[in-house]
C-alpha positions as a printed NumPy array, in Angstrom:
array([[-10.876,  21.127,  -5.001],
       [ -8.309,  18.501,  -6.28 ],
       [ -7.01 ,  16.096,  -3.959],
       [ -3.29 ,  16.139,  -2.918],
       [ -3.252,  12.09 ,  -2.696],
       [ -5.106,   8.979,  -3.264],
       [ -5.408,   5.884,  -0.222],
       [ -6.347,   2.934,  -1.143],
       [ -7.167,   0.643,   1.874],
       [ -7.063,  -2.884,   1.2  ],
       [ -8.089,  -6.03 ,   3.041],
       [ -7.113,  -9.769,   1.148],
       [ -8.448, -12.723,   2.278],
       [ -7.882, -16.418,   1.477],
       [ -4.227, -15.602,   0.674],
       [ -1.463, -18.105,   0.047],
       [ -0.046, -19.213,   3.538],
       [  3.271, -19.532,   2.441],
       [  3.379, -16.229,   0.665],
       [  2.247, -14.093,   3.619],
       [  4.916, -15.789,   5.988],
       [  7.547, -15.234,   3.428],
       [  9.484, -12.41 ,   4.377],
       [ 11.456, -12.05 ,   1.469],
       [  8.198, -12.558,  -1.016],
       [  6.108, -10.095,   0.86 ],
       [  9.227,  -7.181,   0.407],
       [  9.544,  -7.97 ,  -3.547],
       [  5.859,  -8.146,  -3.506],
       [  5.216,  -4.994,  -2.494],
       [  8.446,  -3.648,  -4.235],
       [  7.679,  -4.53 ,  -7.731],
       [  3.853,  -3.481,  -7.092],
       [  4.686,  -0.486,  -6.301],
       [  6.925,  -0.214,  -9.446],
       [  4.004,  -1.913, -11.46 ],
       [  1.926,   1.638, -10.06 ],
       [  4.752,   3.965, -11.416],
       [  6.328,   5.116,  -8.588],
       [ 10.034,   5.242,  -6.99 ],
       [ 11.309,   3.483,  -3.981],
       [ 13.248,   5.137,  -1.928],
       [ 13.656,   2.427,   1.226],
       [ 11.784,  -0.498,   2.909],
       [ 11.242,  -1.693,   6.039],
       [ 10.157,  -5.629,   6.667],
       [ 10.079,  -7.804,   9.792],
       [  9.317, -11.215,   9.795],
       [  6.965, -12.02 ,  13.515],
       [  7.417, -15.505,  15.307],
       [  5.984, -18.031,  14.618],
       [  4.239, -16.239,  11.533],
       [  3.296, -12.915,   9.924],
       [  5.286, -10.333,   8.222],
       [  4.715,  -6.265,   8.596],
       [  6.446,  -3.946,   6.367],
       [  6.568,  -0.354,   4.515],
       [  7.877,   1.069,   1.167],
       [  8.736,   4.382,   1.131],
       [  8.328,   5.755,  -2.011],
       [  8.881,   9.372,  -3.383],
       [  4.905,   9.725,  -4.074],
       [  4.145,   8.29 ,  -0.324],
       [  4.131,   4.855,   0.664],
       [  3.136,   1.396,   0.678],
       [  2.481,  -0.802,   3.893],
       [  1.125,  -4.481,   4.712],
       [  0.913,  -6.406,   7.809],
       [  0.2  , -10.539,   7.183],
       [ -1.842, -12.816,   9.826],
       [ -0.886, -16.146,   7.526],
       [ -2.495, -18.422,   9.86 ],
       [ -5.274, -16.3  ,   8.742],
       [ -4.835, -15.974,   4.85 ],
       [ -5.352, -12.336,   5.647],
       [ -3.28 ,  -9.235,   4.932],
       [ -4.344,  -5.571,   5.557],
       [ -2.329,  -3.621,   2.718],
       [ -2.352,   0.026,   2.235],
       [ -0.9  ,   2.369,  -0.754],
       [ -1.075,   6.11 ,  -0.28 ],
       [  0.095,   8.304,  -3.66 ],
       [  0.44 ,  11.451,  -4.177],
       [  0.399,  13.169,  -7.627],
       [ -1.189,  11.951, -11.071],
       [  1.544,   9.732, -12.043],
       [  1.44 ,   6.439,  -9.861],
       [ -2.027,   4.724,  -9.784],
       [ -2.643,   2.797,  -6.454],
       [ -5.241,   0.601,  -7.437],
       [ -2.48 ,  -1.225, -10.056],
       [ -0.164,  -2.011,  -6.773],
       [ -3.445,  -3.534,  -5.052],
       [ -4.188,  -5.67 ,  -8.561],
       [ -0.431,  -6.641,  -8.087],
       [ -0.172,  -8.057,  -4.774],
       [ -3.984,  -9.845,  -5.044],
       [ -2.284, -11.842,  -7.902],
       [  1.293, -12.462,  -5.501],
       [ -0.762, -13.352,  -2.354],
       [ -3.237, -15.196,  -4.428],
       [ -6.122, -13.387,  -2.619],
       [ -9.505, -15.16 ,  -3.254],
       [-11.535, -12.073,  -2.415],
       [-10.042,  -8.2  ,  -2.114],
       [-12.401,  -5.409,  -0.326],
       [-10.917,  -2.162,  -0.78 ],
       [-11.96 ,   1.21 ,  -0.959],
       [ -9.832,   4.4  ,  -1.999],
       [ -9.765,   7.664,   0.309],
       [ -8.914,  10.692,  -1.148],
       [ -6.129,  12.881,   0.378],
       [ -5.367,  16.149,   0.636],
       [ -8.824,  18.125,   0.29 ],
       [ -7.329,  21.471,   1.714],
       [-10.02 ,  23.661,   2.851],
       [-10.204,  27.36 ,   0.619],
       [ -9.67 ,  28.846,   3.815],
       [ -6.521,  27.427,   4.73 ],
       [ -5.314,  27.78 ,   1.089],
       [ -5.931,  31.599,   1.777],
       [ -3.653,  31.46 ,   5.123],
       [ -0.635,  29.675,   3.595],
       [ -0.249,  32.169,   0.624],
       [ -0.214,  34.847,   3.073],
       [  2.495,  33.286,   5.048]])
């Protein structure tokens, strides 16, 4: 059975200080990484914590992108879900370990969407 998606879940560390408190950075960031993958945005979401740290989503038609920052850390948890053949999550991740300047990524990719034969069976007859 194919998957429906692909999730890559991503944790960067020794990150750029500066970049991870940057609100502004982290949205085009994880904007242009997720047009580096091939998909389309649809919206974002970003909010910039006191005194540091930055959370945010990109909606995109082929799922979403997310990231939440601990600066004070060098550490941001990043996630990019796609759906379909066309977008290719693991070129967003590539992206934003360059933009953060991440010393060391550990990531690992969940697939999606494995729908049981049995339930395939029940939605046809519905």
């Amino acid at each position: 059975m194919k998957a429906l998606g692909r999730h890559v879940l991503a944790e960067f560390y020794g990150c750029d200080f500066n970049a991870l408190n940057d609100v502004e950075l982290v949205e085009r960031a994880m904007v242009e990484a997720a047009l580096e993958a091939g998909a389309e945005v649809r919206e974002c979401v970003f909010h910039k914590f006191s005194p540091q740290g930055v959370s945010g989503v990109v909606v995109i038609s082929e799922s979403h992108l997310a990231i939440h920052t601990w600066p004070e850390l060098g550490y941001a948890a990043v996630d990019v879900f796609t759906c379909g053949e066309k977008v290719d999550p693991w070129e967003a991740c590539n992206y934003l370990t360059k933009c953060f300047g991440a010393k060391e990524v550990v990531a690992h990719e969940q697939k999606r969407g494995i729908i049981p034969a049995s339930y395939l069976q029940a939605a046809k007859a519905v």
